[in-house]
N, C-alpha and C positions, 0 to 999 in steps of 0.2 A: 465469378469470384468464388472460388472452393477453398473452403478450409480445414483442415482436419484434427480433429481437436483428439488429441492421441494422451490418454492415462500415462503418468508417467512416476514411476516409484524413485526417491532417490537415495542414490546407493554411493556413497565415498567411493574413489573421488570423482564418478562421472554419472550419469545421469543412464539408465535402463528404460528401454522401453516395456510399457506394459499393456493394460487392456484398449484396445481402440474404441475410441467414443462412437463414432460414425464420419464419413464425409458428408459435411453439408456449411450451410453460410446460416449463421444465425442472425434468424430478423426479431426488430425489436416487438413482441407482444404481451399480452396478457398470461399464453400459453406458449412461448417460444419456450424452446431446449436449454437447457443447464448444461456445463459440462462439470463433473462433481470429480473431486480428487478421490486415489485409489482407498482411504482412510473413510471417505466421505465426511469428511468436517468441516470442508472449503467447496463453495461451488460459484463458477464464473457464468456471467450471462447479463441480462439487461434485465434492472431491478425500477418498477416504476416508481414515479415520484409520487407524494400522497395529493391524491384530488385533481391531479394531471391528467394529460394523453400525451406524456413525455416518459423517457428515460434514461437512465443512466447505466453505462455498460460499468459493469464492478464486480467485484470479488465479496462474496457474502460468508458467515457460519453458518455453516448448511442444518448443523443439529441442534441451533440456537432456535428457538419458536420466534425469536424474534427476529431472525437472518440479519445480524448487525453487519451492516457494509465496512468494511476494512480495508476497500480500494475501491476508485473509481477514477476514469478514464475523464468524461466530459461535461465535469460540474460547469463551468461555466457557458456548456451549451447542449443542454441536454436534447436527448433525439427523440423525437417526435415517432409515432407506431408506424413500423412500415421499411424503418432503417434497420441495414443491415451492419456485420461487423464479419470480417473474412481475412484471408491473405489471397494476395492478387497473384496471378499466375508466375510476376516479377518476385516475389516474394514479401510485398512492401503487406503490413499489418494498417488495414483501414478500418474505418467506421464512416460510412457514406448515407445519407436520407436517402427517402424512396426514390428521388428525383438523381440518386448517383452525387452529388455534390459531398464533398468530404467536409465530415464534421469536427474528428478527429484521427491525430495517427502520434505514438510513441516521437518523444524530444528526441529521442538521439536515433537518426536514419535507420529505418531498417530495410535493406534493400532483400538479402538473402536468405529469409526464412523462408521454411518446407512445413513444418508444424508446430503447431500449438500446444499446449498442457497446462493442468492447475495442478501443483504437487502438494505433496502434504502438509507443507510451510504454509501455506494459503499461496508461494508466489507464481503467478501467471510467467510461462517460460516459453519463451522463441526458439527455436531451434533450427538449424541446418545439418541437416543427415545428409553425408558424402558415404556411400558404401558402410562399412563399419564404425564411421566414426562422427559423432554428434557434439555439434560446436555449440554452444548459447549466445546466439547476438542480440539478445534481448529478454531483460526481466521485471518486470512490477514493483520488484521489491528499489532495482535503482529509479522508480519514479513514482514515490510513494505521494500519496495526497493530504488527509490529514490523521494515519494512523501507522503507526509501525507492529509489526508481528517478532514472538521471538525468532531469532535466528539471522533477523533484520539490520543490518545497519545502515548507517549515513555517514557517508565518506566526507573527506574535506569538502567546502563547497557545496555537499548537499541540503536541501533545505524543504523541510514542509510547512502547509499550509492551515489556519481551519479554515471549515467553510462558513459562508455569510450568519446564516441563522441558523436554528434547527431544524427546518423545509426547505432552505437553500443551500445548494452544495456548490456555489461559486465561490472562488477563493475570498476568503473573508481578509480581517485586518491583523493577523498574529501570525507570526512568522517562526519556526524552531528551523534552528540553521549550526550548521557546523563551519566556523569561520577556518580561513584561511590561517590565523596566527594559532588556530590547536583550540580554540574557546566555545562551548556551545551556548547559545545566546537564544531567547526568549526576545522579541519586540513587537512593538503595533508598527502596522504601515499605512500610511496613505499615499493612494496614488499609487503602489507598489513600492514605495519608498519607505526605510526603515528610519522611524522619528524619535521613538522610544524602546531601549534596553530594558527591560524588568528582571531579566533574570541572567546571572553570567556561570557558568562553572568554577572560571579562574583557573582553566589546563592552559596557559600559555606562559613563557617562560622565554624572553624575550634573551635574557642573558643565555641560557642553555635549551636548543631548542629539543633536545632529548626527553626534555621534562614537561615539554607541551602536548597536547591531545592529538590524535591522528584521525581517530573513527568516534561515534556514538555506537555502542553494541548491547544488545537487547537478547539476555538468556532465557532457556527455556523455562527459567525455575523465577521468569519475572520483574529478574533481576537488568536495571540499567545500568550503564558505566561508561566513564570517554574510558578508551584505550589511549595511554601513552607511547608516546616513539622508542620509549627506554624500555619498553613492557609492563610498565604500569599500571593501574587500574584508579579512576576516581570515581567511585559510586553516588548515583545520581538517587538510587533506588535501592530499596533492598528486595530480596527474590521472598517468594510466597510461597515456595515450593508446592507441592501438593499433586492431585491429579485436575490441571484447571488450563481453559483455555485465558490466553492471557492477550488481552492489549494496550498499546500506549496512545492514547489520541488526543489531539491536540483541539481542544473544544472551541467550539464559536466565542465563547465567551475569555478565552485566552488563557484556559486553564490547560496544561499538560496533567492528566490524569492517569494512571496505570488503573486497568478493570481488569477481573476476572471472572469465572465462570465454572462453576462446577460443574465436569462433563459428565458425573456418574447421578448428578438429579435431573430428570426431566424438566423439570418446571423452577428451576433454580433461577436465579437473576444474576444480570451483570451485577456484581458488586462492586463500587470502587475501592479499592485495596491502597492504594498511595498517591495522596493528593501533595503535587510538587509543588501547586502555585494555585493562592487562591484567585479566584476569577474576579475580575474585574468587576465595580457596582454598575447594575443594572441604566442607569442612568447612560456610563458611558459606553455600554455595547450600543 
């Protein structure tokens, strides 16, 4: 199973290729290979869990001291050292234990990928090179887990997760979803089932559905907002501007928070910058 995990700079409106990482199959270790975007801000690989001999394949801030994960693949089955993660000669994107058995692979089929890349967005991107022309059948950012990045949105129907604790990354009880009727919605779930609403936008418009929401979009200056079908905007957030890395994630404890990061200090901390929803009492996490 080879896969080649190819730099990829992106350029409106199509995707360029740029420096080639290597061909090889990334297994999960202590000292396995990253593959680092062309910026170096974002890097993919398999990040271990603390106190484990497990890991989780994810998308990290590479120039963060702290490598805060901002995507990952198989929180609720994390891989054990020894597993690997590749495209198959079919083109299909695996994550299989040492023993070959599949742990994980991408929700929406992918049969015809050629290569891999982490671009400057942080998103992980699939690709099929046909002669001159490079198709994306597959991206990270439409299968976010419990963080959005700017440039990121959630379409109708899409929906993230937090995870368990803060050492578990299986999907916990708090759902951020962009409903069908244009509304984005905050709930606890049990069971996978959604029992409580805490938070609504109110982008639906039952009378006119021009006035309802279409996407959740996430600027680079911070800023959140549903996008209306009329061209609207309803700010969820206001932007921070500055020179910062920015993200939205949805805490174990059910809070949607926006963080950020000053890229020009070394030893700067995430700061949370805009708290949407306070978190739930301890009691009931």
């Amino acid at each position: 199973m080879a896969v080649r995990f190819l730099l990829l700079l992106l350029l409106l409106p199509s995707l360029v290729l740029a420096q080639n990482c290597s061909d090889l199959d990334i297994t999960a270790s202590d000292t396995s290979p990253r593959c680092v975007s062309p910026s170096g801000e974002f890097a993919f690989g398999f990040h271990r869990l603390e106190e484990q001999n497990l890991f989780l394949l994810a998308i990290w801030f590479e120039k963060i001291p702290e490598k805060t994960l901002v995507w990952y693949a198989n929180g609720d089955n994390p891989a054990p050292e020894g597993s690997k993660v590749g495209l198959t000669s079919d083109g299909r994107f695996l994550l299989s234990d040492p023993q070959g058995k599949e742990i994980w692979r991408p929700q929406k089929s992918v049969t015809t990928a050629t290569h891999a890349a982490i671009i400057d967005t942080g998103n992980l991107v699939l690709t099929n090179r046909n002669q001159n022309d490079i198709l994306t059948v597959w991206e990270s950012f439409q299968e976010p887990a419990n963080t959005i990045l700017p440039t990121q949105t959630l379409e109708i129907g899409g929906a993230m997760y937090s995870q368990r604790s803060e050492n578990n990354y299986s999907k916990g009880r708090f759902q951020l979803q962009m409903q069908d009727t244009g509304n984005l919605r905050l709930s606890t779930l049990d069971s996978g089932t959604e029992y409580d609403v805490y938070y609504s936008s109110n982008t639906s418009d039952a009378g006119n559905s021009s006035n309802s929401g279409v996407r959740l979009s996430f600027d680079e200056s911070g800023r959140i907002y549903v996008l209306l079908r009329n061209g609207g905007e309803t700010n969820i957030t206001s932007g921070s501007g500055g020179d910062y890395y920015h993200r939205a994630t949805l805490d174990h404890d059910g809070g949607f928070r926006v963080y950020n990061h000053d890229k020009n200090v070394d030893n700067a901390v995430l700061l949370q910058i805009g708290l949407l929803w306070k978190a739930f009492p301890i009691s009931f996490v």
